[in-house]
Structure formats: C-alpha cells, structure tokens
VOGU-3710 file (C-alpha; in Angstrom, 3 decimals, decimal comma):
1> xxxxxxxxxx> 0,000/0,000/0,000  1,095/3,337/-0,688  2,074/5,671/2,295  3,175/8,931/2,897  4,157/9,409/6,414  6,175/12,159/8,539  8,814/11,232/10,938  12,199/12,624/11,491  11,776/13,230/7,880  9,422/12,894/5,068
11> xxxxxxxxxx> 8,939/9,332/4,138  7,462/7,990/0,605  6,714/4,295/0,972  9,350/4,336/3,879  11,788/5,920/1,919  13,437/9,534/2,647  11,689/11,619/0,286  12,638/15,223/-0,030  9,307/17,420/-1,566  10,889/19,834/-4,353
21> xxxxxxxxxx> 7,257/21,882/-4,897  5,793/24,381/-6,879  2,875/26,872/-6,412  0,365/26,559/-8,976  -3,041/27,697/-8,884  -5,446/26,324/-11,050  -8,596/28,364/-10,876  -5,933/31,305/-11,978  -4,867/29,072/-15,031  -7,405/27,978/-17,594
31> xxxxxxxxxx> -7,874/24,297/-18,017  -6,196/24,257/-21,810  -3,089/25,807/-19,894  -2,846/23,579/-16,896  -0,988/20,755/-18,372  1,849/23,308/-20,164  2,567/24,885/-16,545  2,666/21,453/-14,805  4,499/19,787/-17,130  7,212/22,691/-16,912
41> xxxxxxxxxx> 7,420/22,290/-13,081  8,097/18,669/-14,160  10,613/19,735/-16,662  12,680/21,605/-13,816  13,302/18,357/-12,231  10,762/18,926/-9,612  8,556/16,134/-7,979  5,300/18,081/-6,237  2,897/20,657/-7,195  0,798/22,514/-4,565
51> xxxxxxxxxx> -2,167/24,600/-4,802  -5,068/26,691/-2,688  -8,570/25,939/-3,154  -10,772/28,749/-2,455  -14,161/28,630/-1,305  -15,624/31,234/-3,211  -15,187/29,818/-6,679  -16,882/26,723/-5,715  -19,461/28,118/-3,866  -20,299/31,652/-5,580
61> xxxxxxxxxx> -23,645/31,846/-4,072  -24,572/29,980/-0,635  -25,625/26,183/-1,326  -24,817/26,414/-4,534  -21,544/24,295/-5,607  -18,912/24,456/-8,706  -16,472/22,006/-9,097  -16,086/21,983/-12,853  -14,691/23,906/-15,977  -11,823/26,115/-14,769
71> xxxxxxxxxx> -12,873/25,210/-11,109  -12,596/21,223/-11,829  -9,680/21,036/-9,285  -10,122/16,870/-9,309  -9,045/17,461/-13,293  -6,635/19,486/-12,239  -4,924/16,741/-10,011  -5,113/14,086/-12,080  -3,074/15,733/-15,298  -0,902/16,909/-12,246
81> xxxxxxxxxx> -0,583/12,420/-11,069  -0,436/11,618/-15,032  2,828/13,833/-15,375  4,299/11,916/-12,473  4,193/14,402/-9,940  2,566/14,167/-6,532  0,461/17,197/-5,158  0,098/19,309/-1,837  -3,985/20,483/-1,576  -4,224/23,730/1,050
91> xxxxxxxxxx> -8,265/23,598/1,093  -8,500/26,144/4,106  -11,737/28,121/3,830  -9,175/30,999/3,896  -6,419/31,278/1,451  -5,048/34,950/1,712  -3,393/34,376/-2,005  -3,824/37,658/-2,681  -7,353/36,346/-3,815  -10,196/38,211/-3,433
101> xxxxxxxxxx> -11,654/38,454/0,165  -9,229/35,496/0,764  -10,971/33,520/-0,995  -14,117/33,729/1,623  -17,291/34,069/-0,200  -18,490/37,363/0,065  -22,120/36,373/1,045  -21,094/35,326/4,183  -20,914/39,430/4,854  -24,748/39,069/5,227
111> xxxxxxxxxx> -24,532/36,986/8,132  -24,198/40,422/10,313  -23,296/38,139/13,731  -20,685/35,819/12,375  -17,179/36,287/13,199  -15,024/34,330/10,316  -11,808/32,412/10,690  -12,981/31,731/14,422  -14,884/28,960/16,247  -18,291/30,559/16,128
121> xxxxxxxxxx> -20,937/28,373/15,710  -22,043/30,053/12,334  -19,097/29,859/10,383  -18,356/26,353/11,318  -21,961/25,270/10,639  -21,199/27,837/6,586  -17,769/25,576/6,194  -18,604/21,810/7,264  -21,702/22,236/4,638  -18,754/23,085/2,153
131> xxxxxxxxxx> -16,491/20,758/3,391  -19,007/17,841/2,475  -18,802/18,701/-0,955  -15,181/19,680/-1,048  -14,089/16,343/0,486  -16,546/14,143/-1,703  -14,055/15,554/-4,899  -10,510/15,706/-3,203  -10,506/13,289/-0,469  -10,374/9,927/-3,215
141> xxxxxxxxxx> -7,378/11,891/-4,483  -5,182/10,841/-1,619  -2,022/8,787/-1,931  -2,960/5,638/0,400  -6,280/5,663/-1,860  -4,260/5,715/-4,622  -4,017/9,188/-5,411  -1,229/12,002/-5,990  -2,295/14,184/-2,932  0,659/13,552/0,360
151> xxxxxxxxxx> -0,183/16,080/2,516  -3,195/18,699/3,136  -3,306/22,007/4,972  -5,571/22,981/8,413  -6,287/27,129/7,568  -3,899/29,059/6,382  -1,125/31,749/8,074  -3,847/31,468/11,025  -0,755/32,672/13,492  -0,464/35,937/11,809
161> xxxxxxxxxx> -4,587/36,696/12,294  -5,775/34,595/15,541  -5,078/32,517/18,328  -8,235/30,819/18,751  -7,308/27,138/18,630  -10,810/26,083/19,362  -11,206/27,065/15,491  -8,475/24,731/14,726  -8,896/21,645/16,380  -12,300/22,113/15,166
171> xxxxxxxxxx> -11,108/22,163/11,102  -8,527/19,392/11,953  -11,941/17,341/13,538  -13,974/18,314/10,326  -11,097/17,252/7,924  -10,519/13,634/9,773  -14,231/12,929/9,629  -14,105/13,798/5,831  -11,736/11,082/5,610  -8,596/12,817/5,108
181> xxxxxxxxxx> -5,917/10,162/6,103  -2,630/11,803/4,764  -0,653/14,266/6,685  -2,019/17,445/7,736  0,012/20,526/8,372  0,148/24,092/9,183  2,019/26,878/7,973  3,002/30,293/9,239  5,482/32,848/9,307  9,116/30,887/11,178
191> xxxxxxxxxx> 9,009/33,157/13,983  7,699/31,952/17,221  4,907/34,375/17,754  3,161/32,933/14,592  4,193/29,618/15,661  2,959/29,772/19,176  -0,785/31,189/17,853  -1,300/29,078/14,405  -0,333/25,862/15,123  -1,406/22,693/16,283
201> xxxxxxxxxx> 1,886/21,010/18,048  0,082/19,214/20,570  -1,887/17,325/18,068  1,154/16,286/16,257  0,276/18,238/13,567  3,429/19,340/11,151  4,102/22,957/11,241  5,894/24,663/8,356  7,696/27,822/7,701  6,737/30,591/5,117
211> xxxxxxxxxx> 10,247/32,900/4,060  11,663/34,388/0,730  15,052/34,503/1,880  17,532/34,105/5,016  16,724/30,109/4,884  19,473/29,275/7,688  17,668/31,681/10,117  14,377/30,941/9,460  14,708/27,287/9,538  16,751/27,779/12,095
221> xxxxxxxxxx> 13,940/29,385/14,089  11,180/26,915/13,084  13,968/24,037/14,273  13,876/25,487/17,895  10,731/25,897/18,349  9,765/22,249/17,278  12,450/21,320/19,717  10,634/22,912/21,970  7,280/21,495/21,634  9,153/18,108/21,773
231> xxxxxxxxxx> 9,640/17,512/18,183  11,847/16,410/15,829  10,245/17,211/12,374  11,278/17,695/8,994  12,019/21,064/8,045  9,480/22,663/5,274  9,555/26,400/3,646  5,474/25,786/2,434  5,859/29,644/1,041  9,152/30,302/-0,459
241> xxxxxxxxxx> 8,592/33,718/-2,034  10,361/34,129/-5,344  8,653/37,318/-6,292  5,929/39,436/-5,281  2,445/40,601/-6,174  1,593/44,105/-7,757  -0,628/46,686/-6,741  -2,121/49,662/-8,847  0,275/52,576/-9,581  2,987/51,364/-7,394
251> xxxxxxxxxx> 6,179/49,678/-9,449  6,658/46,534/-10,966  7,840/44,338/-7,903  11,551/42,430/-9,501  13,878/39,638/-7,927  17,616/39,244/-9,416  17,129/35,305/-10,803  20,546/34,693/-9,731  19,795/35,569/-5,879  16,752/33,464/-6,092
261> xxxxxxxxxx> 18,681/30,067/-7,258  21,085/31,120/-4,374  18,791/31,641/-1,934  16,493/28,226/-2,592  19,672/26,504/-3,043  20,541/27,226/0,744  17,205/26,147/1,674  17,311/22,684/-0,252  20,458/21,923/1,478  18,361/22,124/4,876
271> xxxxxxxxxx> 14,876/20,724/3,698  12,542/20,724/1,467  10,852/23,840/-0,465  7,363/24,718/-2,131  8,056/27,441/-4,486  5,046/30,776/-4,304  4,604/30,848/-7,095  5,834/28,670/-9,633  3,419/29,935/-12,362  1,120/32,789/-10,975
281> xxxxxxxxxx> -1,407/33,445/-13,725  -4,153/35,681/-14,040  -6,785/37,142/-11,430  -9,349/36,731/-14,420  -12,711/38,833/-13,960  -13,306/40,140/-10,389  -11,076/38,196/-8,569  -8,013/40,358/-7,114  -7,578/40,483/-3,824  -6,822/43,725/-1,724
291> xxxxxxxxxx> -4,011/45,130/0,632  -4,550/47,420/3,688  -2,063/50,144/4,648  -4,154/52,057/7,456  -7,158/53,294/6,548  -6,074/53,026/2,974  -7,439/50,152/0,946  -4,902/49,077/-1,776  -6,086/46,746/-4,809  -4,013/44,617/-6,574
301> xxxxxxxxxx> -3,755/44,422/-10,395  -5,476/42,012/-12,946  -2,045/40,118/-13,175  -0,341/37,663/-11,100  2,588/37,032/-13,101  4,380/37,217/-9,449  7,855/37,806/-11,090  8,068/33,640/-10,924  9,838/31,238/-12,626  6,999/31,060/-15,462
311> xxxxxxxxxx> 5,503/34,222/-16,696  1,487/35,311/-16,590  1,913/33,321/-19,894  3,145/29,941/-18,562  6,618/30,351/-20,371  9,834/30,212/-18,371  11,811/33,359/-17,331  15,764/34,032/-16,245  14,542/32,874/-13,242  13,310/29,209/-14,241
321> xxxxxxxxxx> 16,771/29,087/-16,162  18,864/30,061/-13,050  16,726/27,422/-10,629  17,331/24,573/-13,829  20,632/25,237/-13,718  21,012/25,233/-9,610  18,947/22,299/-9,422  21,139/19,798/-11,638  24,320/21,407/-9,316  22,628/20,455/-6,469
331> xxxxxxxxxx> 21,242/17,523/-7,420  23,190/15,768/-10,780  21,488/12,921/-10,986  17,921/14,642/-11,329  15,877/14,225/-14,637  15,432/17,355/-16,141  14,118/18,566/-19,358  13,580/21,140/-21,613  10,619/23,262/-20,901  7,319/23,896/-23,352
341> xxxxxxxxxx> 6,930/27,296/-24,591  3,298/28,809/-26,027  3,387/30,986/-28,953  1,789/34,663/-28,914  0,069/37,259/-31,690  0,000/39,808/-32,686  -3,018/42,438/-34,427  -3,545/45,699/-34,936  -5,791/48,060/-35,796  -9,007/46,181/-35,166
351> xxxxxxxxxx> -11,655/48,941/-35,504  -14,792/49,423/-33,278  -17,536/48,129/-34,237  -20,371/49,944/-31,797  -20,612/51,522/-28,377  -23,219/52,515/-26,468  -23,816/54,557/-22,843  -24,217/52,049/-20,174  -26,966/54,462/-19,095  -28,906/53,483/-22,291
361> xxxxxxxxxx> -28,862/49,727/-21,751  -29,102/48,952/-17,960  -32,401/48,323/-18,171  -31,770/45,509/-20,678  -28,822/43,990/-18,491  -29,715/44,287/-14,971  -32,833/43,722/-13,039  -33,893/46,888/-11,281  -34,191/46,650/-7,634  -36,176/48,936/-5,585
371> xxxxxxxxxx> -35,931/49,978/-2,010  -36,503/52,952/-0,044  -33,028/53,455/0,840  -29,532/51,998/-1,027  -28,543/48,707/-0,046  -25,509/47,272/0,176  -24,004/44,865/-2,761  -24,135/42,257/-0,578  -27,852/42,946/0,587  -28,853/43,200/-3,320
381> xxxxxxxxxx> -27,226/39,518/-3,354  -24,443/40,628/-5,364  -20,669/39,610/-4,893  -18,419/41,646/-7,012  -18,257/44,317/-9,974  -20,561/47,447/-9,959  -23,647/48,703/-9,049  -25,605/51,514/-10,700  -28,193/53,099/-7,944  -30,541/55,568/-9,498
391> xxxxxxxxxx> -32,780/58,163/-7,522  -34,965/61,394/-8,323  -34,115/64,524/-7,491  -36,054/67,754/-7,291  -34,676/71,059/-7,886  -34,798/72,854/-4,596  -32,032/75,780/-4,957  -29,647/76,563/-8,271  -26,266/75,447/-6,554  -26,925/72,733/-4,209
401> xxxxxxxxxx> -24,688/69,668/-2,863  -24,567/66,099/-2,469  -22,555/63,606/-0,741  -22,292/60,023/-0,196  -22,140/58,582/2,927  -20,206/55,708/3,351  -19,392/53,518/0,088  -16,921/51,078/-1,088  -14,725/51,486/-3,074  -15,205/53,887/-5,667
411> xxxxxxxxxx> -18,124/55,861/-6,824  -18,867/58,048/-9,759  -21,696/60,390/-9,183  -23,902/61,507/-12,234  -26,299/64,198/-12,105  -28,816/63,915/-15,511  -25,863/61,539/-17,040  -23,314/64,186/-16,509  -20,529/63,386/-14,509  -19,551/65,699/-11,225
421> xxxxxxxxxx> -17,623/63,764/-9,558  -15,056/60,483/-8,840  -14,388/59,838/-5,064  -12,470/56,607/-3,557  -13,306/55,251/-0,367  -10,954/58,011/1,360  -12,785/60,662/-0,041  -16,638/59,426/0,131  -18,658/61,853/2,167  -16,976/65,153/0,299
431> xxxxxxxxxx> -19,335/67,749/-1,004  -20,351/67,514/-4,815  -21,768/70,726/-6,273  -24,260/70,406/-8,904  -26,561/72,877/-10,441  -29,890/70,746/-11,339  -32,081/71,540/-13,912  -35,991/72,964/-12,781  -38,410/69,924/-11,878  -37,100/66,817/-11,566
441> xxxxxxxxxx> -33,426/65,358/-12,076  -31,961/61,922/-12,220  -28,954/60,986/-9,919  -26,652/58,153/-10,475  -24,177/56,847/-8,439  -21,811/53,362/-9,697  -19,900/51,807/-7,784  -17,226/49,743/-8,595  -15,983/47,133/-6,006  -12,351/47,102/-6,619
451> xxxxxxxxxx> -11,746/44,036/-4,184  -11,896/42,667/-1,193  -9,090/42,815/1,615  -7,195/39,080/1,687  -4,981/39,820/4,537  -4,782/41,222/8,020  -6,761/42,981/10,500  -9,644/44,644/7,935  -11,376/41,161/6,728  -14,453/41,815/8,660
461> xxxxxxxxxx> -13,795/45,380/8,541  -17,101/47,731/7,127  -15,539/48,357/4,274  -15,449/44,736/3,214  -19,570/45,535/2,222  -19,041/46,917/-1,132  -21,721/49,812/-2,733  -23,591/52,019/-0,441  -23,808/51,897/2,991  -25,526/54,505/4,352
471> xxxxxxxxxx> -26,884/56,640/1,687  -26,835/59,514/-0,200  -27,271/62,718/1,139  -28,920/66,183/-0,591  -28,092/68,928/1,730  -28,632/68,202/4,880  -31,511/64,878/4,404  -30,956/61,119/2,767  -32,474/60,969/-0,222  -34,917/58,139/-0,431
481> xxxxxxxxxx> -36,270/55,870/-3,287  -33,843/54,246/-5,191  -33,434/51,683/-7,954  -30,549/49,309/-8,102  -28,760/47,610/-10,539  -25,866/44,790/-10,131  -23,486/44,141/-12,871  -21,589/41,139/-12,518  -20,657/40,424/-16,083  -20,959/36,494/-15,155
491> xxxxxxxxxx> -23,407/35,719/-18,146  -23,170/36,558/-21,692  -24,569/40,330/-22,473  -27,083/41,303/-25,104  -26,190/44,673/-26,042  -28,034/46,599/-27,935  -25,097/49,100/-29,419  -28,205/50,938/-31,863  -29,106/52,798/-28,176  -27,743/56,275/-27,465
501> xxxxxxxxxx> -23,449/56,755/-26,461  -22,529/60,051/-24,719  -19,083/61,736/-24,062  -18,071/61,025/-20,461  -20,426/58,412/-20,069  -19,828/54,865/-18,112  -19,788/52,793/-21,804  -19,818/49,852/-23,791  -17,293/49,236/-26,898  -17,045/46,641/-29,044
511> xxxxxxxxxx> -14,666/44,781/-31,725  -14,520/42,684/-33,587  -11,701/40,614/-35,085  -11,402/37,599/-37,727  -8,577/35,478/-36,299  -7,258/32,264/-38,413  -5,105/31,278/-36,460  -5,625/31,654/-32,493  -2,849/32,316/-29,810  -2,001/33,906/-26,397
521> xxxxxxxxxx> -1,956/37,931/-26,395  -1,952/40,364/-24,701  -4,474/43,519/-25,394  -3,193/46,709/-25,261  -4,836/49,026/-22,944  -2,729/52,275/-23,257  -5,803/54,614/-24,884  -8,267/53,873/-22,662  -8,919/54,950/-19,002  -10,152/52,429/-16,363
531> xxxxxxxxxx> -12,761/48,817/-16,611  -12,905/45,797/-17,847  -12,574/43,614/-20,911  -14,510/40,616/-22,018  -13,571/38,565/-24,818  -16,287/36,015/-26,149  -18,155/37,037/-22,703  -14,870/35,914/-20,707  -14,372/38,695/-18,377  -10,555/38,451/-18,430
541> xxxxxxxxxx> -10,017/41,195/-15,656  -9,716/44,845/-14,857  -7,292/47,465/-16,373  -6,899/50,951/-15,535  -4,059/53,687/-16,970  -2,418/54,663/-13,891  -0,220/51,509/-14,380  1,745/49,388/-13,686  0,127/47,158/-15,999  -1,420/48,575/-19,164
551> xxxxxxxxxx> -2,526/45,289/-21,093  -4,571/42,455/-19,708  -3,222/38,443/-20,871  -5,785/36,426/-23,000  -4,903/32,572/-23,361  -5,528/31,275/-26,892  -8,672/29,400/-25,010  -10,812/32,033/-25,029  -10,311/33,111/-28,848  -12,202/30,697/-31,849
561> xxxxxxxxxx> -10,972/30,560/-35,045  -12,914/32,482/-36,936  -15,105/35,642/-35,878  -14,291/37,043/-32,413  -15,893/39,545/-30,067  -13,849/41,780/-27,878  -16,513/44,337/-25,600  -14,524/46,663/-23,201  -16,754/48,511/-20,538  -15,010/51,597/-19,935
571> xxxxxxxxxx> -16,012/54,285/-16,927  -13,768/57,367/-17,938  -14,808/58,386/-20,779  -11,613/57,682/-22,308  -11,502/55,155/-25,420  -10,004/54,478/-28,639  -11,483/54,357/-32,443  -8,982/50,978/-32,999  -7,467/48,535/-30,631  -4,811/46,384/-30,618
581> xxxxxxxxxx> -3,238/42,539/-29,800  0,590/42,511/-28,733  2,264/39,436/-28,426  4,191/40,822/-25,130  2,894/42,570/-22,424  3,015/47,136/-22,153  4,058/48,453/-18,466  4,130/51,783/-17,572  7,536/53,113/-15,548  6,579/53,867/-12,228
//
C-alpha cells in the first residue's frame, strides 16, 4: 500500500523523500493551460505541485456548488498524477493568495453576527456544509487511496490573524471525519509568535515555515521551536517567495534570478521547499484580492505574473533558467528537461464596431431593484463588480450639494448623465456641487468594487460591504427611493449598441476581429482609461491607466478561429477608435 508518512523526515513508501514543490493555482490558469505549466514544473526536475482551493469559486452563491470547468480542481490533479508528480492540496476556507476576500465568499458578509476564521458556531456550521462537498471531490485523491495528494493544509497563516485554537482543532476534527488520512500541516510565518498562535503542536500536527530569503535563520527558528514542543520534524519552507504581487500605480515588484537560485539553493540543502509561485497566472474577472495600509485600501492588479519562474503566460523566465541550472548542481542525478513554450500574436488596428452609454442599456442587463433606501451589494445579493443606484431629485435651490455617505470602493456620481464627480473610499462623504435643472433630475451613483481585503486585521472590517452603505445625502436629508442595478458580467450580455453613447459616459465598446489562427496575447490598454474587458463574454479582468500594468493576458482558449468579439466597458470616458493585440505585455515606468 502506498504511504506517505512524517517522521524525522518525510517518508514515501518508507523511503526519505525530499518534496521539491511548486505553487500553482489552477482556478488562476485555464484548463487548456494547466498541463503546459505542470508539465514545466516537471521539466525543472521537480517532484510536487501545490495549490489553494478557495471557497468562493466553488461556492459563488450559498448552497450552490462548482467544481467543474476552470474550477474542476479533481481534473486538475489528475493531469498533475499523469505527469508523475505528486500534489500538496491547502483547502482552508481561507487562502489569503492575494485572492479576493481570501478567498471567503463574500455572502457570508450578510450573516451580520458571524465572526469568520474563528470557532463561532455560524461559520463552522457555513464551512462543514462546504467541506461535504469539497471532500466528496478531493478526499479519493489521496495517496494511500491511490491518489497524488501527500499532505493537506488545516487554515492558512492562522498565526499571523488569531489565536483561537478552538477554530483549529475544530477544522482538523472536520477534515478527519471527511476522511482525510494523509498528513495534515500548518504553515506560518518561522518566527515563534506565529508559531505559538497558528499551530497545532500538541496534536502532532506538522508545522511549516513561510520565508523568501535568510533560509538558515528561518529554519533555524522553526527548528527550535519544534524542539521545543518536543519535536523532531522535517524542516518545510510551504511559502518560499520568489517574487511578489503588484498593486495599482505602485512599481513593478523584480527579484535578481541569480539571488533566487542562491537563496532556494541554501534552503534545499536544509529541507525541502514549495516554491510561491511557480506559475502565478491571471486574477481573471473580479477576482483580485486587496491590501490594507491604514485606513487606505490598496487593490491589486489584474495580473499575477508574481515575477516567478513562469511568466502570466506559462513560459519560463531568467529565473526558471537560473533554478534549472542550480537544481542539476545540487542535485546531478535529477531528470530534467527542456521546458514547453506557447506561442503569442499579434493584431492591430481592429476597428470598433459599436458603443453605447451604459446608461442606455441597464435596463436591458440588470434587473432593477427597488428599495426605499440603497442597499448594500451584498444585501442586493451581489458579490463583485458594480452597481448603478438611481434616484430622483427635485430642484430645490440653483447650486446645491450632495454627498455620499459611506461607500466602497469607488463611486462616480452623475447628475442627468453628466458626470460631477469620482471619489475613492478616502474621499466618500466630500461635497459635490451640482446645479440641477428645474423639476425633476436623475442621480446616479456606480460603484465599482475594486476588491476585497485578503490579509490582516480589515477582513471583517465595514468596508469589506461593497456599494452604499448609508446613503446619499442632498443637503442636509438622505435621499430616499432608489433603484438598483448589479453588474456582474458572469453571463453573456445582449447589447443593444443601436441605443444612445454620450461623451463622459460609463460605456460599452465593441470589436470585432477575424482570427485564423488563435494564440495567447496580450491587449493593449494604453488609450483607454479604467474597466474591464470581455472577450467572447470571458471577463478576463480589470485594467486601468495609472499603471503598472497597461494590457490584460488572453490565453488562446478564449479566442475561436474564426469571428471574435472583444466588448470593453469603460467608466472614464476615455476610449479608442482601434485597438490592438501585442504578443508581449506594455508596463508603464513607475
């Protein structure tokens, strides 16, 4: 029978077995794709793939379950087991992976009472019901049933948010009774304070190390303190960070390739690695995650190339070079080989083909909701993307003033479809002076959520409720009677582009484009100003000028041969007669 088992080392079948592992995450890779990056983590030499699984792509709305497409994580395994390589699962219901909301569905924000990440009665009662599905797909997958999977995860960093252990012995119950039989672990930060409050020691639960650098030290540190628990474990970096993410209009985050392969050399010499990330992908649609600096909310960009050893593409960098070459030093007699690489276009000049005022079409792609006062995204049983609320106005004075109060994250105000006004979730609650027109006048306010925190102390923070919170205020009363209208962009759009387009209106372009011969690109979004793109209906993700990114990937998977439709919803005002494909992807120097 096959066994994976940890003692004073890792054992495979009773043999020392030391886990060379790669970050890859399949539900930001699209099914077509995931056997090109696994197969070049196989390439490198290396034996193990591991990868999150977050909760809020398999169950987008409550009781409601998704385990298939680009969210078929068995499929995923089992290209991962017919490549030879064996496979770490972390299926925490939080993931932090710079995902969005941590990969916590959103509509647990309506359950006002319940304190996530904690043992309240609630949440547990929200995750076993998940975990009963979850298991049912992964749990076969394990390597004494004859599976790839050696080792699972019990949450995730929980030693850098809580200390509640309660919570923990209570997911480590929940995963035994789902039949999980392999090795369970934890990892945190190497430093005893996140040691001490996110693990599970007495319970003989494995705790790992997370580190980008200084391996002697850290391991060092996560060495004494399993000493001191009694221990005498393998040593495991579950996070070693060979890049970073990026953030909108800060700079493009680099790692020398050279110092990498030097600094995961020194950490193979101790014990074994899991490289974050291997191949980072794309946060396609909605799905970037959110830092927190103060009261400042900070979103993260559209890509999550990661600066790792494969590119947002899949294709190897310096990086995967320098590591190749490291590894073979290190270890002569591995089996290496060379890695695939994926071809890329190039068009340009596709010309528009239509565009029309979102203003002109809501009606046709949103139900209206009506209440007497705004509510809340998450109240309209929406997750993500914008929402348009619409009120009536009457003219009481010829300058007057409006403000918001309280919204997330960023709201454009309209007055009669003219714009007055952007504010951020900083600035929401400033005065915005209009100058209505006699009798009655239309407000609009959209609001885009730009992401949900992932990390720290803000997750259950107010501002995690996207839209309006409060209200909208017209001198010194709320405004009541509003309309409401989510946009999701999660099923295919019938727009009608015959319907009226204004200048400086929240809009709809569209292209199209004959292609014969389909391949990666990357669309170049230099002339216009800040939204989204969807491409055959695929919302690939967000762009916006202020950099550092200014094109957005699209895998050949998404194109047909043939006729294709690209349809960017812009919010600026600020678009382009012609667009065009690169076959690398534009930055902007910041």
């Amino acid at each position: 029978m096959s066994k994976f088992e940890i003692k004073e080392d890792f054992l495979l079948n009773e043999e020392p077995f030391k886990i060379l592992s790669g970050a890859i995450h399949y539900f930001r890779v699209l099914p077509e794709d995931w056997y090109h990056s696994l197969y070049n983590l196989k390439a490198l030499g290396f034996n193990t793939v591991e990868t999150y699984i977050p909760w809020n792509v398999h169950e987008p709305k409550e009781g409601q379950y998704n385990f298939s497409g680009q969210f078929d994580i068995r499929g995923f395994v089992r290209i991962a087991e017919e490549l030879g390589l064996f496979v770490i699962l972390r299926p925490s219901p939080y993931i932090c992976a710079e995902w969005e909301f941590g990969g916590l569905p959103a509509w647990l924000l309506t359950y006002k009472n319940m304190r996530i990440r904690s043992s309240d009665n609630l949440f547990i009662e929200k995750v076993s019901r998940y975990y009963d599905k979850l298991f049912e797909v992964i749990s076969p997958l394990q390597f004494d049933c004859g599976g790839p999977v050696i080792m699972m995860q019990v949450e995730n960093e929980y030693g850098s948010y809580g200390e509640d252990k309660e919570y923990l012995m209570v997911l480590h119950e929940l995963m035994l009774k789902q039949g999980v039989t392999v090795p369970i672990f934890t990892s945190d930060g190497a430093w005893r304070a996140t040691q001490e409050a996110g693990t599970l020691t007495e319970s003989d639960i494995l705790t790992t190390g997370n580190f980008g650098s200084r391996s002697k030290e850290n391991f060092q540190d996560l060495k004494e303190f399993h000493e001191s628990k009694g221990k005498k474990w393998p040593l495991m970096c579950m996070e070693f960070w060979d890049g970073w993410f990026n953030r909108w209009n800060d700079p493009i985050i680099k790692r020398d390739p050279q110092d990498l392969a030097d600094d995961v050399k020194e950490a193979l010499e101790i014990g074994s690695v899991n490289l974050y990330m291997f191949h980072g992908g794309t946060n396609f649609g909605f799905m970037n995650g959110c830092s927190a600096r103060g009261c400042k909310d900070l979103p993260q960009v559209t890509s999550y190339d990661y600066d790792a050893p494969l590119n947002e593409q899949g294709n190897p960098t310096e990086k995967y070079f320098a590591l190749k070459t490291m590894m073979k030093e290190l270890f002569p007699e591995i089996e290496q080989h060379e890695p695939l690489v994926k071809e890329s276009m190039s068009i340009r000049d596709i010309p528009l083909a239509g565009k029309v005022s979102l203003f002109s079409v809501i009606d046709d792609l949103a139900e209206r909701k009506v209440s007497k006062y705004p509510k809340t995204m998450e109240e309209l049983g929406q997750q993500y993307g914008y929402t348009l609320y619409r009120s009536y106005v009457n003219k009481d004075s010829d300058e007057e003033f409006y403000r918001v109060i309280d919204g997330s994250d960023r709201i454009q105000f309209f007055l009669n479809e003219d714009k007055l006004a952007t504010q951020y979730q900083e600035d929401v609650g400033e005065k915005i002076y209009a100058y209505p027109k006699a009798g009655t006048n239309q407000l609009d306010v959209l609001v885009e959520n730009m992401g949900r925190v992932n990390y720290g102390h803000k997750l259950l923070a107010d501002t995690q409720q996207k839209g309006l919170r409060t209200g909208v205020m017209s001198d010194l009363h709320f405004v009541a009677d509003w309309e409401q209208y989510s946009l999701e962009f999660t099923d295919q759009l019938s727009i009608d582009f015959e319907k009226g387009w204004g200048e400086n209106t929240p809009s709809f372009y569209k292209y199209d484009v004959t292609i014969d011969d389909p391949k990666d690109t990357f669309i170049n979004m230099e002339l216009f100003g800040k939204g989204i793109v969807l491409v055959n209906g695929f919302n690939i993700g967000r762009f916006w000028n202020v950099g550092p990114t200014l094109s957005l990937y699209v895998p050949k998977a998404l194109f047909r041969k043939g006729q294709n439709k690209i349809v960017i919803f812009e919010t600026e005002g600020i678009w382009s007669d012609t667009i065009q494909l690169n076959s690398e992807p534009i930055f902007k120097k910041i």
